[in-house]
The first five atom37 places (N, CA, C, CB, O) and aatype in JSON, in Angstrom:
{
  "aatype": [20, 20, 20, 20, 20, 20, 20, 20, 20, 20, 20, 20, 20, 20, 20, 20, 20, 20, 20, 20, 20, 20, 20, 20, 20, 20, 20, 20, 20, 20, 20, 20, 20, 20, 20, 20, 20, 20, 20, 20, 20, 20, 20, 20, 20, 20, 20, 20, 20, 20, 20, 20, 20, 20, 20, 20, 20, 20, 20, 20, 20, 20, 20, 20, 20, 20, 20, 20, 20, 20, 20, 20, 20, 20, 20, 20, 20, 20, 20, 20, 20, 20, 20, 20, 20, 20, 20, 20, 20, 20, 20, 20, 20, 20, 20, 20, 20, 20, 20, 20, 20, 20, 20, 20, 20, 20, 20, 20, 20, 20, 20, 20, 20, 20, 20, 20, 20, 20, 20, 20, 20, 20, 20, 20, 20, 20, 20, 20, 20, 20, 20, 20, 20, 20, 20, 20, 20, 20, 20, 20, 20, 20, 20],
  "atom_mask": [
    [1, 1, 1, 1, 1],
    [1, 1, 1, 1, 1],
    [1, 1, 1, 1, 1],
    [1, 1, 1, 1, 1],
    [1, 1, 1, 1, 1],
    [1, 1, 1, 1, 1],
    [1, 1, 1, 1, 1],
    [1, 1, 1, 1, 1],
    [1, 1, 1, 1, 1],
    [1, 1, 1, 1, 1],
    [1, 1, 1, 1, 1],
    [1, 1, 1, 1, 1],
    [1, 1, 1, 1, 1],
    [1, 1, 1, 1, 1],
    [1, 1, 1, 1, 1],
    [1, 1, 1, 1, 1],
    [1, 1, 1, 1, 1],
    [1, 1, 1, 1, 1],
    [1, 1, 1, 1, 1],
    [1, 1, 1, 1, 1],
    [1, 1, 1, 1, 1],
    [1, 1, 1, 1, 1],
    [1, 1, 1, 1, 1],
    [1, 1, 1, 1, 1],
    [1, 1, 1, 1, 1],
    [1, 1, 1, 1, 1],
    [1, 1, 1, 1, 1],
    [1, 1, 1, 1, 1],
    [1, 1, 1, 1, 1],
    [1, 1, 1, 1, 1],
    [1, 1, 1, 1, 1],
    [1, 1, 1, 1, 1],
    [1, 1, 1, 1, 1],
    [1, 1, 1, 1, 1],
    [1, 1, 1, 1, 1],
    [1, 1, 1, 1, 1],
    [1, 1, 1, 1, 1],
    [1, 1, 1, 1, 1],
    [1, 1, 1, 1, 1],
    [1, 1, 1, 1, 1],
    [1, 1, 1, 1, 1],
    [1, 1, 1, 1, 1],
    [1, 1, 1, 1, 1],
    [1, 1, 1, 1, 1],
    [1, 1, 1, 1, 1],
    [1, 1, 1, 1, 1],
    [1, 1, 1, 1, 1],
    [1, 1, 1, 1, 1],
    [1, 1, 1, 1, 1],
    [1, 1, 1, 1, 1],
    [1, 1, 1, 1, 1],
    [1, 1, 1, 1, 1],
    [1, 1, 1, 1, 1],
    [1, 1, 1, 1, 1],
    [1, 1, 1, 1, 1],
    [1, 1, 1, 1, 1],
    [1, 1, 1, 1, 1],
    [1, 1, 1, 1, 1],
    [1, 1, 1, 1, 1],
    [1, 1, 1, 1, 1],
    [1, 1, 1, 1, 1],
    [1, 1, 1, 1, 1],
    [1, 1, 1, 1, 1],
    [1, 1, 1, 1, 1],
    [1, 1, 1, 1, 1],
    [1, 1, 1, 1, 1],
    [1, 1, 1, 1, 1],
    [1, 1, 1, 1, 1],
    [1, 1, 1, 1, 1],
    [1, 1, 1, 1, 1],
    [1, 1, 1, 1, 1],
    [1, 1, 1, 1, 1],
    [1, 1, 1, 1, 1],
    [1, 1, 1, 1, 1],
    [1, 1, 1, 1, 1],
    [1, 1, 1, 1, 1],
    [1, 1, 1, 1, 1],
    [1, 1, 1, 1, 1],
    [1, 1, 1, 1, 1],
    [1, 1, 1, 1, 1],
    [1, 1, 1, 1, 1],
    [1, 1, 1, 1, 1],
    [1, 1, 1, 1, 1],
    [1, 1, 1, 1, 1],
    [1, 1, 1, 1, 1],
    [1, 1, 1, 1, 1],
    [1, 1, 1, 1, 1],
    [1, 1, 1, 1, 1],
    [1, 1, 1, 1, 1],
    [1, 1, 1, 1, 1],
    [1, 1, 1, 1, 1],
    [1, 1, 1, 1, 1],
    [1, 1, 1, 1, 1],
    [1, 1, 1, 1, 1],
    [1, 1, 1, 1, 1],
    [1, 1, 1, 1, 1],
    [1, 1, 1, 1, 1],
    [1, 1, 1, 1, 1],
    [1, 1, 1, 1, 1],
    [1, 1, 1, 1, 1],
    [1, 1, 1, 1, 1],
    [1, 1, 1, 1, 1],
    [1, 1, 1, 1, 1],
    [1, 1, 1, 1, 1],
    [1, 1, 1, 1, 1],
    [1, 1, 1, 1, 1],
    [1, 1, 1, 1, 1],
    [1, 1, 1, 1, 1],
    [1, 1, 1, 1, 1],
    [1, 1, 1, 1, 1],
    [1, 1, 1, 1, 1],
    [1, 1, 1, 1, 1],
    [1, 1, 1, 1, 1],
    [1, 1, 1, 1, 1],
    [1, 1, 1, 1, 1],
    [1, 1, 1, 1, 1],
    [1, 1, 1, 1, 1],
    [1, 1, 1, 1, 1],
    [1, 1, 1, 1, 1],
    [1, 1, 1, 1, 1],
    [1, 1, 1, 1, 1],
    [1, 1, 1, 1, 1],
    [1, 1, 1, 1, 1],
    [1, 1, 1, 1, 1],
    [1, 1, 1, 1, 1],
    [1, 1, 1, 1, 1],
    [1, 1, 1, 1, 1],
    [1, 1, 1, 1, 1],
    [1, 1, 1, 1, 1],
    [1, 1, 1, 1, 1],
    [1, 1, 1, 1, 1],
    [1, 1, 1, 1, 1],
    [1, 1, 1, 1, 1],
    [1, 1, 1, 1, 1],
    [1, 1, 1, 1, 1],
    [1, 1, 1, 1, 1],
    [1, 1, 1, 1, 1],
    [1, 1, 1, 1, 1],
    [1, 1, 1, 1, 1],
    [1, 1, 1, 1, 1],
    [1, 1, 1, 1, 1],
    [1, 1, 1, 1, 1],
    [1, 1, 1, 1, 1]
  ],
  "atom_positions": [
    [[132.44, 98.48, 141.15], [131.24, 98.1, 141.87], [130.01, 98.41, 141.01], [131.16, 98.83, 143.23], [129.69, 99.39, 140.34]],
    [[129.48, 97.29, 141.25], [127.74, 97.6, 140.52], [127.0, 98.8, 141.3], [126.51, 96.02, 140.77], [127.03, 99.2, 142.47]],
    [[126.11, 99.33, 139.77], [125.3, 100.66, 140.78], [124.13, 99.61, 141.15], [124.57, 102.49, 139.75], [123.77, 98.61, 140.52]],
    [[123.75, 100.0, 142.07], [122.43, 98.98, 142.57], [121.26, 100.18, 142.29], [122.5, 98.3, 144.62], [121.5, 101.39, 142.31]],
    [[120.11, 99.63, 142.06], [118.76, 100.39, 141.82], [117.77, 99.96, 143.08], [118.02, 99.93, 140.22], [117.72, 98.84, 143.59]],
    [[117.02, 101.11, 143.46], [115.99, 100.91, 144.78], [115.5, 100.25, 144.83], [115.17, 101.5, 145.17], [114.99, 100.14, 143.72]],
    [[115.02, 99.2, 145.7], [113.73, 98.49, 145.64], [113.05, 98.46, 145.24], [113.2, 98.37, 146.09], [112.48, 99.53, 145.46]],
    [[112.21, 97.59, 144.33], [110.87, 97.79, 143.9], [110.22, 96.91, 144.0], [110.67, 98.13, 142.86], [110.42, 96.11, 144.91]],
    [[109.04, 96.72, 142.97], [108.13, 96.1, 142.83], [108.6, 94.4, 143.09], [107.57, 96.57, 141.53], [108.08, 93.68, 143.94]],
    [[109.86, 93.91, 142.03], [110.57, 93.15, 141.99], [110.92, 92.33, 142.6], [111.07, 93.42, 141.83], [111.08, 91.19, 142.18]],
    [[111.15, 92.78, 143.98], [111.46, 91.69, 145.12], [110.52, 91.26, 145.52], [112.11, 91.99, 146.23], [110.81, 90.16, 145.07]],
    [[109.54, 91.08, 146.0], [108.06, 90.88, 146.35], [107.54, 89.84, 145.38], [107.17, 92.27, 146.23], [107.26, 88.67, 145.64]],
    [[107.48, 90.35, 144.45], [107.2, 89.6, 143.16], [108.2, 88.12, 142.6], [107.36, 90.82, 142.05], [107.74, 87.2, 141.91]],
    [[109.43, 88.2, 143.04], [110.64, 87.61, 142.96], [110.03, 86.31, 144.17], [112.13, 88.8, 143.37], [109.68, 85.14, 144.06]],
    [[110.15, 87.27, 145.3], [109.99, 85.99, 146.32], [108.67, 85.59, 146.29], [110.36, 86.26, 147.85], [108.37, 84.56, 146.88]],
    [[107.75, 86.29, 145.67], [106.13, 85.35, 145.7], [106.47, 84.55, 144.73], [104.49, 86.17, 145.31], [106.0, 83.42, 144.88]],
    [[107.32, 84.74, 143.43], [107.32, 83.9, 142.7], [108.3, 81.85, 143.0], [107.81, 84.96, 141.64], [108.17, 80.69, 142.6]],
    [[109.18, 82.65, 143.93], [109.99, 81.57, 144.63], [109.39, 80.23, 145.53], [110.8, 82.35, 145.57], [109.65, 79.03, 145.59]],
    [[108.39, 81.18, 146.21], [107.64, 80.31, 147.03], [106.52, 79.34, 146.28], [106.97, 81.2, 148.06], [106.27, 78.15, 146.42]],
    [[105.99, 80.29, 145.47], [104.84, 79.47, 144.49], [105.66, 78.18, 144.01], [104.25, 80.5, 142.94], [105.32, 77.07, 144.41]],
    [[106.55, 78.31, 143.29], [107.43, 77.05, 142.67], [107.9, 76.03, 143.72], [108.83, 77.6, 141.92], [107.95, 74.83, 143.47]],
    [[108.28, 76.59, 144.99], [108.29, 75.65, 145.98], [107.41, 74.86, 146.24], [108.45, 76.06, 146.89], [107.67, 73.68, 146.46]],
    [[105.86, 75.47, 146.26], [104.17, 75.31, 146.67], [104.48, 73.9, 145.2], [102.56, 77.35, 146.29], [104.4, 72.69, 145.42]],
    [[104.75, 74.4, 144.11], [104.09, 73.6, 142.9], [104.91, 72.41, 142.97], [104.14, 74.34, 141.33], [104.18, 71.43, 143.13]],
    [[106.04, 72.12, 142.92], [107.23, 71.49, 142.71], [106.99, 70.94, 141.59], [107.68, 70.63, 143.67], [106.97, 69.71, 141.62]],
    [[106.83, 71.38, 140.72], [106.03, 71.09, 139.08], [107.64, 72.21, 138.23], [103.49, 72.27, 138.87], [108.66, 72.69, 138.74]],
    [[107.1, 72.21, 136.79], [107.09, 73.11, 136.24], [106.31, 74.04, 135.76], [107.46, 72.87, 135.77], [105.49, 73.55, 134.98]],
    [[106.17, 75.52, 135.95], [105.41, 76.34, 136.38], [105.38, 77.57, 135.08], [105.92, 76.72, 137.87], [106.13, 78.54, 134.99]],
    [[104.38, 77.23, 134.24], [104.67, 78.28, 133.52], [104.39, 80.11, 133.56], [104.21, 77.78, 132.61], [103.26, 80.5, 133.85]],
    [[105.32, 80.98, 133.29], [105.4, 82.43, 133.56], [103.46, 82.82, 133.49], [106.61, 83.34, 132.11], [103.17, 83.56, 134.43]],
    [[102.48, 82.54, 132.79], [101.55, 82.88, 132.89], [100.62, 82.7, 134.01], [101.29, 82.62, 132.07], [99.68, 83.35, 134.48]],
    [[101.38, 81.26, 134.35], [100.68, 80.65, 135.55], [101.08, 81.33, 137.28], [101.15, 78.94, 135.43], [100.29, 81.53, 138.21]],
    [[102.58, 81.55, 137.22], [103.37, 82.55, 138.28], [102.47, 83.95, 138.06], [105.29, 82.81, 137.83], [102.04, 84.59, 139.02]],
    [[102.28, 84.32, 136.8], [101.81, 85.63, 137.03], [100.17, 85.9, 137.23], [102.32, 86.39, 135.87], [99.56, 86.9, 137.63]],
    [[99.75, 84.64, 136.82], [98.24, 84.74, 137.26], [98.16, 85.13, 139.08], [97.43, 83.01, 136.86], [97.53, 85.98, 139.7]],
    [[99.05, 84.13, 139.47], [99.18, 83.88, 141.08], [99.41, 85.25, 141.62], [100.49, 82.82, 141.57], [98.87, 85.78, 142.59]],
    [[100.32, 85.74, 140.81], [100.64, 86.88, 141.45], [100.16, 88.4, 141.34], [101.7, 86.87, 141.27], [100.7, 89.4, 141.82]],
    [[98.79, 88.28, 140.45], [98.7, 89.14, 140.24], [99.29, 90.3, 139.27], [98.68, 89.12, 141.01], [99.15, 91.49, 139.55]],
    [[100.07, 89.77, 137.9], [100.41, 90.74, 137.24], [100.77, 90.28, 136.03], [101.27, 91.44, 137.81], [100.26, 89.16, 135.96]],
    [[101.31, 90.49, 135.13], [101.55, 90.15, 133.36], [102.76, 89.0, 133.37], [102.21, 91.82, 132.28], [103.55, 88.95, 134.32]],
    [[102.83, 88.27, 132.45], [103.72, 86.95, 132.18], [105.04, 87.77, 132.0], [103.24, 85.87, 130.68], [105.98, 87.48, 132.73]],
    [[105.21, 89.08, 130.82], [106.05, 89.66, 130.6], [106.66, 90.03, 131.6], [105.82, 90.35, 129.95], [107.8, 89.57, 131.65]],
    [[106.32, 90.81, 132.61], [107.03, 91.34, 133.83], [107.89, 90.04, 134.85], [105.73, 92.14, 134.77], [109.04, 90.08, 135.28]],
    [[106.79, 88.89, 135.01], [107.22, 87.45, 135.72], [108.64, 87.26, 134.89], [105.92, 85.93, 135.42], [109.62, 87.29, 135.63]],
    [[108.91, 87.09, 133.54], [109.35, 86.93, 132.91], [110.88, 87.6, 132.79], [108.51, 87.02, 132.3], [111.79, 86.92, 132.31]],
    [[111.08, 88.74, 133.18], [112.15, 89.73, 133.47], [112.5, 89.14, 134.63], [111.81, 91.27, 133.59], [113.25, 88.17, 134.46]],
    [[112.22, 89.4, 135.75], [112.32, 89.22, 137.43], [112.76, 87.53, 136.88], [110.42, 89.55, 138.74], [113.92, 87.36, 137.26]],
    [[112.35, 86.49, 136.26], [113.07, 84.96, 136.5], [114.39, 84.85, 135.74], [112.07, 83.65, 135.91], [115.33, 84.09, 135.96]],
    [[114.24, 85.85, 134.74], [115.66, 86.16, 133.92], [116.89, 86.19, 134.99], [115.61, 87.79, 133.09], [117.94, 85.56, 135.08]],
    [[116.47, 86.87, 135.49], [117.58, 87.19, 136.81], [117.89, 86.11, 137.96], [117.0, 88.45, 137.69], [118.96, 86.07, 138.57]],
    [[116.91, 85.34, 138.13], [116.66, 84.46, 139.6], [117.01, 83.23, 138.65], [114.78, 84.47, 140.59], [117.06, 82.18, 139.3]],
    [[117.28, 83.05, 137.2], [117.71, 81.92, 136.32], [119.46, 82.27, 136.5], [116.95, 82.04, 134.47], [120.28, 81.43, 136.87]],
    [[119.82, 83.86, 136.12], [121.34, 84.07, 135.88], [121.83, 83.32, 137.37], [121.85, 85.99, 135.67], [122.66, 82.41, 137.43]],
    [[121.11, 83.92, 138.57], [121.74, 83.45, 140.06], [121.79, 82.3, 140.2], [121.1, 83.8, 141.24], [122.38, 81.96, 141.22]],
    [[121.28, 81.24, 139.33], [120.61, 79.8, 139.67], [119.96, 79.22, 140.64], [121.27, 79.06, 139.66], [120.14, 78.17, 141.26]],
    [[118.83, 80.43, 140.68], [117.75, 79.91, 142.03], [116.52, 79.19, 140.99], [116.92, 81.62, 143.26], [115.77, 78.51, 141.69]],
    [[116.32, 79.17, 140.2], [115.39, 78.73, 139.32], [115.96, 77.98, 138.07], [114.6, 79.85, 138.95], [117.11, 78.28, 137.73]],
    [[115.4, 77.23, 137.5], [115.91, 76.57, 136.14], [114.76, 76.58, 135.28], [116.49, 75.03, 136.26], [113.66, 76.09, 135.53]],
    [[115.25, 77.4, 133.89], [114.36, 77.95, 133.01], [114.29, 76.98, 131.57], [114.86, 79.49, 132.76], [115.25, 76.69, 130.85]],
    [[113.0, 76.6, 131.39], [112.68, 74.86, 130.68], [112.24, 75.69, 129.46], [111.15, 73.47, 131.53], [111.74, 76.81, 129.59]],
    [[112.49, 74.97, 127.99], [112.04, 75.85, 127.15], [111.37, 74.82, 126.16], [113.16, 76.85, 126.59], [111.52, 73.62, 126.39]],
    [[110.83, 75.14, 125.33], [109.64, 74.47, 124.26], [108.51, 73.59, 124.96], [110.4, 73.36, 123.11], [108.29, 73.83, 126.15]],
    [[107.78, 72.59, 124.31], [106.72, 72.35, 124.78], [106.29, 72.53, 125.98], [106.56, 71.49, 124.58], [105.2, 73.02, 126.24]],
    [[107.18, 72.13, 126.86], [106.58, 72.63, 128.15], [107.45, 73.09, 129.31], [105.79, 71.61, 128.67], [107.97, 72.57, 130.3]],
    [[107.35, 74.75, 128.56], [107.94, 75.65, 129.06], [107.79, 76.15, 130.61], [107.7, 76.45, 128.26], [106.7, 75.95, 131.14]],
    [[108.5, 76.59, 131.13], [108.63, 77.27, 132.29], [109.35, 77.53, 133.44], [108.04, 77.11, 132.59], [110.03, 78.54, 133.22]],
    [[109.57, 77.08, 134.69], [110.43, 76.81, 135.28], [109.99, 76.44, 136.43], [111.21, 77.59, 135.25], [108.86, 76.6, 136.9]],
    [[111.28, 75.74, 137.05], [111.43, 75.11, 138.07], [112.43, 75.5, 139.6], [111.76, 74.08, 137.42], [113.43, 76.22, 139.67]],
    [[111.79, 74.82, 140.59], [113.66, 74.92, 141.33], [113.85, 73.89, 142.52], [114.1, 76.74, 142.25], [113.09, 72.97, 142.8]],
    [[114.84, 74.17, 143.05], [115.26, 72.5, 143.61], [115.07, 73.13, 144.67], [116.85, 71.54, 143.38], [114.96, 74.34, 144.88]],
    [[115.01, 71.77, 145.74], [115.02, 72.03, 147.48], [115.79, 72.97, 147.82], [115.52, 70.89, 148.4], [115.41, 74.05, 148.28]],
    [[116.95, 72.63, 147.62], [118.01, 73.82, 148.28], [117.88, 75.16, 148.42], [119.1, 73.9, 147.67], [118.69, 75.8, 149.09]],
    [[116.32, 76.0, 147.47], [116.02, 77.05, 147.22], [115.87, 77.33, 148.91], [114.85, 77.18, 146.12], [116.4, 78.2, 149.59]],
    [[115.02, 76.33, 149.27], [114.94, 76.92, 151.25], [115.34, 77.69, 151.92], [115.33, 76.36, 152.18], [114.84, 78.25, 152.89]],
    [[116.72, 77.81, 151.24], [117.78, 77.94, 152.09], [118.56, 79.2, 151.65], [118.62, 76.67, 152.09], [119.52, 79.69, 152.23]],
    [[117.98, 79.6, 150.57], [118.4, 80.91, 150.05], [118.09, 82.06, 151.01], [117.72, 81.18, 148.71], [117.2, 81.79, 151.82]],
    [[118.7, 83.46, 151.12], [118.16, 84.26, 151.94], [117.45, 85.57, 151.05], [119.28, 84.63, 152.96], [117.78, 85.91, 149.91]],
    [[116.9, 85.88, 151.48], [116.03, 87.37, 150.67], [117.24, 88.28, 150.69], [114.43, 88.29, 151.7], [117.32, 89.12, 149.8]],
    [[118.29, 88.19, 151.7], [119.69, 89.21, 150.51], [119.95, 88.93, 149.58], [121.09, 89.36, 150.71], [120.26, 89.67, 148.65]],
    [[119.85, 87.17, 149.61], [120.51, 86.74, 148.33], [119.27, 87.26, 146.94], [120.82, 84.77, 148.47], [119.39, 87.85, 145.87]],
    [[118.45, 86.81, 147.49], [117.42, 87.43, 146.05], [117.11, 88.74, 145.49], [116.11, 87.14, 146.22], [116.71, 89.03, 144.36]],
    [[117.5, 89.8, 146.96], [117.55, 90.97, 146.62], [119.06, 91.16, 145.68], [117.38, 91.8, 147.96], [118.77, 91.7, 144.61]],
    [[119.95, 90.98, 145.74], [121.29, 90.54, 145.65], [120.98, 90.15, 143.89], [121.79, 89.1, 146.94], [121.39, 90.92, 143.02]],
    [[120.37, 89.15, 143.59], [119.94, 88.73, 142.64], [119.81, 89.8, 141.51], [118.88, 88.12, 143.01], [120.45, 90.03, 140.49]],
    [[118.66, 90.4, 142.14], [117.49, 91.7, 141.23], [118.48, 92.96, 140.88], [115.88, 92.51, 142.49], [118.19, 93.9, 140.14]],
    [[119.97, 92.74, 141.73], [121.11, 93.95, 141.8], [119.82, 94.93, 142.41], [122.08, 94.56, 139.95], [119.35, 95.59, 141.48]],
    [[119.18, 95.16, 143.64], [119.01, 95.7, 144.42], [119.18, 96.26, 145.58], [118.71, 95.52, 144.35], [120.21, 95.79, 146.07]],
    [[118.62, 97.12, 146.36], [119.09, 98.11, 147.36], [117.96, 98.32, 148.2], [119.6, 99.44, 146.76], [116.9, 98.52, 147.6]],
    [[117.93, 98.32, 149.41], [116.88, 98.47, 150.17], [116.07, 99.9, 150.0], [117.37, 98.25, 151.49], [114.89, 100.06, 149.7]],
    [[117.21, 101.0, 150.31], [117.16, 102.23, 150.26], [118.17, 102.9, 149.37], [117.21, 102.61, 151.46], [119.37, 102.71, 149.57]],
    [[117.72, 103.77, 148.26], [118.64, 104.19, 147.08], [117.93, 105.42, 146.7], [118.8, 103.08, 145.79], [116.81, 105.3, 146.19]],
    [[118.48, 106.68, 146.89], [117.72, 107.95, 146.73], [118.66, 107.78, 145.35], [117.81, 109.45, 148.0], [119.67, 107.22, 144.93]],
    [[117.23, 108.98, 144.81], [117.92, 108.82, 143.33], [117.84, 110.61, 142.87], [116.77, 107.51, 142.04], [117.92, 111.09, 141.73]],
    [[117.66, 111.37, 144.24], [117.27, 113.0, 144.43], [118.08, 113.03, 145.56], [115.54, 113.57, 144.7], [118.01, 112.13, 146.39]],
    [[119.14, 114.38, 145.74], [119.32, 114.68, 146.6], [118.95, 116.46, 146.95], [120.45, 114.11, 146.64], [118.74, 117.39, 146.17]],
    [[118.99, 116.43, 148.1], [118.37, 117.94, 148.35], [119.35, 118.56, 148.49], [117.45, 118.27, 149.51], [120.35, 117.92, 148.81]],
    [[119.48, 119.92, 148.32], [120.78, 120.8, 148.81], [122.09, 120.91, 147.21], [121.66, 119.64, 150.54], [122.11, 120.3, 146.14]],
    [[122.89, 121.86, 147.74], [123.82, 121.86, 146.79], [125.01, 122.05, 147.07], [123.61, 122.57, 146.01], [125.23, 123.25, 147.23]],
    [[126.52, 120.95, 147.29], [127.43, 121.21, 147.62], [128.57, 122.52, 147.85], [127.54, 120.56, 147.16], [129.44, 122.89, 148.64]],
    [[127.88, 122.93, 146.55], [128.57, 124.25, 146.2], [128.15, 125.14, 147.07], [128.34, 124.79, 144.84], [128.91, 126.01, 147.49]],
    [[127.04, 125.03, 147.4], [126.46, 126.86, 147.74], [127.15, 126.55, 149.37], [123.96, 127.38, 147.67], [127.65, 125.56, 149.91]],
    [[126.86, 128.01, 149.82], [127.59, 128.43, 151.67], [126.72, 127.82, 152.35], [127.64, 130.23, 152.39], [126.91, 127.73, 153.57]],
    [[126.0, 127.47, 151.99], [124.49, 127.32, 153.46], [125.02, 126.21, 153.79], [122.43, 127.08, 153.09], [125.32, 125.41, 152.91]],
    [[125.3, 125.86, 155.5], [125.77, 124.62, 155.77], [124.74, 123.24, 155.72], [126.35, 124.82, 157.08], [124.93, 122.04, 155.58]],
    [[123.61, 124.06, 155.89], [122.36, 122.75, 155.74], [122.66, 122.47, 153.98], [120.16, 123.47, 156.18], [123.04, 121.34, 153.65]],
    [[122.46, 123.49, 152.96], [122.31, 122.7, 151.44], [123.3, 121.75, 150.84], [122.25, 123.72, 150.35], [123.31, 120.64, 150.31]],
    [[124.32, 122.9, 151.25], [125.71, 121.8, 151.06], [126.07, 120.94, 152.18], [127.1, 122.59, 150.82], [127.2, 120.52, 151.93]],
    [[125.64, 120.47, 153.3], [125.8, 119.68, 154.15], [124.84, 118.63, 154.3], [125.95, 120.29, 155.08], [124.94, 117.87, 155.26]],
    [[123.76, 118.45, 153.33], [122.48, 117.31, 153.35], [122.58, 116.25, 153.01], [121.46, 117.48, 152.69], [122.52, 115.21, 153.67]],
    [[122.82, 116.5, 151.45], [123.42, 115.43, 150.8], [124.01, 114.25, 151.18], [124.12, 115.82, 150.27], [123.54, 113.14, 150.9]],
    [[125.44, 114.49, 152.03], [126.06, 113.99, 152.88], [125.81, 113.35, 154.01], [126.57, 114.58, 153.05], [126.57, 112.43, 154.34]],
    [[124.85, 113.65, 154.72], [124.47, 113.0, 156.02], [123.72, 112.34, 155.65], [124.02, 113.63, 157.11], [123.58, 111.3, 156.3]],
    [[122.65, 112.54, 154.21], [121.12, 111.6, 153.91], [121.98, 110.46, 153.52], [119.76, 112.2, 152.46], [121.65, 109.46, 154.15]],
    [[123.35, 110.16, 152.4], [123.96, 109.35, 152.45], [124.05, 108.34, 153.43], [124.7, 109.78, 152.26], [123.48, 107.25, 153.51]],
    [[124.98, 108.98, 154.27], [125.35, 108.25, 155.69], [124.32, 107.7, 156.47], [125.99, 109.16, 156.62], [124.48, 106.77, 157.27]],
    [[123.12, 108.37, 156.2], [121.87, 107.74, 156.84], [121.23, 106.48, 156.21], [120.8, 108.76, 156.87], [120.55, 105.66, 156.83]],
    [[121.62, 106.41, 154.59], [120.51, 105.49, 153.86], [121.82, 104.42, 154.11], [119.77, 105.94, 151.92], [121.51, 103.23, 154.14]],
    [[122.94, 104.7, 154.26], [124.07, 103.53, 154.41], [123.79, 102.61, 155.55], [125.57, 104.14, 154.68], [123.84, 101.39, 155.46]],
    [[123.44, 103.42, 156.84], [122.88, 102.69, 158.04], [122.37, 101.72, 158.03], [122.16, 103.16, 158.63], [122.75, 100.65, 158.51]],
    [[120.91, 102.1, 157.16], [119.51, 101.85, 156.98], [120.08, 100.46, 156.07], [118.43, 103.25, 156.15], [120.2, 99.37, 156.63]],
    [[120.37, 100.63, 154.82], [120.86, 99.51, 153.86], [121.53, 98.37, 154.99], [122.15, 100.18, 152.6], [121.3, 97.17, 154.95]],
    [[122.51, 99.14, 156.11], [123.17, 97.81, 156.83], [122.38, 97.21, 157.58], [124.3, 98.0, 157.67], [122.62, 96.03, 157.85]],
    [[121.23, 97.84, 158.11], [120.13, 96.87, 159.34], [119.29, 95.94, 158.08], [118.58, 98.24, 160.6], [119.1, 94.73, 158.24]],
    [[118.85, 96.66, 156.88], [117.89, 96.11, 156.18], [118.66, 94.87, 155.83], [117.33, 96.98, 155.04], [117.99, 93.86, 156.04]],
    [[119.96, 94.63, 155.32], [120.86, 93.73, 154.93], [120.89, 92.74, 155.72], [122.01, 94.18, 154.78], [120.73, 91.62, 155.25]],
    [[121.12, 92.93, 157.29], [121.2, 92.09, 158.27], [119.75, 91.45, 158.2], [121.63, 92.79, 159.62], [119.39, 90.32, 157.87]],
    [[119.46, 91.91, 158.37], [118.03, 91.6, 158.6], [117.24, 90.72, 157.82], [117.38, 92.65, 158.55], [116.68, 89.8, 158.4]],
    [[117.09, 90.88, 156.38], [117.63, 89.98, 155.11], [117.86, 88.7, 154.92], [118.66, 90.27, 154.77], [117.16, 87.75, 154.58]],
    [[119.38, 88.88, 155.28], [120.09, 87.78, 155.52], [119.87, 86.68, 156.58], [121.13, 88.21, 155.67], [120.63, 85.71, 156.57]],
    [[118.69, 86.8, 157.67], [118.05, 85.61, 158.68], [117.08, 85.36, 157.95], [117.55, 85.91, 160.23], [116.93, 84.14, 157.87]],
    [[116.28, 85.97, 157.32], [114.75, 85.26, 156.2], [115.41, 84.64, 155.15], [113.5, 86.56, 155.3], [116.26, 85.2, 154.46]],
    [[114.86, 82.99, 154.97], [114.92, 82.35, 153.95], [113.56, 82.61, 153.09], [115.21, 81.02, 154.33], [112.57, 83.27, 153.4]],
    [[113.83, 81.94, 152.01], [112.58, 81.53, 151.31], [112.07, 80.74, 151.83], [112.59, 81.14, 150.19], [110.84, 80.77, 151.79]],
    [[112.78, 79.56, 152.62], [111.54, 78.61, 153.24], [111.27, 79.27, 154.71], [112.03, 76.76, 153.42], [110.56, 78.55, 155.4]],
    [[111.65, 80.35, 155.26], [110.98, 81.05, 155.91], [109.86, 81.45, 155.7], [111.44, 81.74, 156.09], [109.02, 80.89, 156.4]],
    [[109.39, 82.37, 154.85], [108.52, 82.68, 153.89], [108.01, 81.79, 153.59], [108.86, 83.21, 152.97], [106.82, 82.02, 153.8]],
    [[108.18, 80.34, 152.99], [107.47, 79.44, 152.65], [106.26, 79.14, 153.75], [108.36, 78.4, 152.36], [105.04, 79.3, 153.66]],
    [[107.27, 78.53, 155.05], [106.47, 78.07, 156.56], [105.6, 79.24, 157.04], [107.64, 77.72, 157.93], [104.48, 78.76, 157.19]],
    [[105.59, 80.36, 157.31], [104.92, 81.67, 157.19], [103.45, 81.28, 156.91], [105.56, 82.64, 156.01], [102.45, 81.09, 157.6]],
    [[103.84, 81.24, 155.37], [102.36, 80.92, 154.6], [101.26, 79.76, 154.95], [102.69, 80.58, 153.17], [100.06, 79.8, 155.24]],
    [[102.26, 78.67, 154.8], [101.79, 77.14, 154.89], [101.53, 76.75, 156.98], [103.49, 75.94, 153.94], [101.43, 75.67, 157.56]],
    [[101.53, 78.08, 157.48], [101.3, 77.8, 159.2], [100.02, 77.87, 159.48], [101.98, 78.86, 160.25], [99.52, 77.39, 160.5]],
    [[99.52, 78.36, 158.79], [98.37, 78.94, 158.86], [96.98, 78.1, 159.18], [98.32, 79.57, 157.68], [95.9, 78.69, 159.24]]
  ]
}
């Protein structure tokens, strides 16, 4: 099994970038996604690496570089894009306490914060999995 890494910045950025390309139905170059979004071409640039491997995007190269993506993106769900980024809703990367020692709280924390972020990961997952991108799309464009 893949280790998955916490949420970050990434997803947000991932799906603003999803929707914009929907908005453009152009080809969209990384400077232009990252103007929109508020942050560096380089970073846009990582985050589509990934949303290219999944084939939610198609990545155009020389003169007129950038990328694209087809209708069917609609229909993708934000698990799937989280899914994408090999992300995790909730992923402690500290745990408190120490198995070893007697104290039933130090050596007993660890364990339950687990079982708790497992919960949490299964509602966030569900939950996820009913938002499309063209959810998110209509959201925006209701307005």
């Amino acid at each position: 099994m893949t280790e998955h890494k916490p949420m970050d910045a990434e997803f947000p950025l991932a799906v603003h970038a999803l929707v914009y390309l929907l908005h453009t139905e152009r080809i969209t170059s990384s400077e232009e996604l990252a103007d929109n979004i508020c942050t560096n071409p380089a970073r846009v640039r990582k985050v589509m690496a990934r949303l290219s491997k999944a084939g939610y995007v198609t990545s155009m190269r020389g003169r007129y570089s950038g990328y694209t993506v087809e209708k069917s993106l609609r229909k993708v769900t934000l698990k799937e894009v989280l899914d994408a980024l090999n992300e995790t809703c909730i992923c402690e990367n500290w745990k408190s306490g120490d198995i070893h020692r007697d104290c039933q709280v130090s050596s007993g924390m660890g364990g339950v914060m687990d079982g708790i972020y497992g919960e949490l990961n299964d509602v966030c997952d569900r939950q996820l999995q009913k938002i499309t991108v063209g959810n998110v799309f209509q959201k925006i464009f209701q307005k």
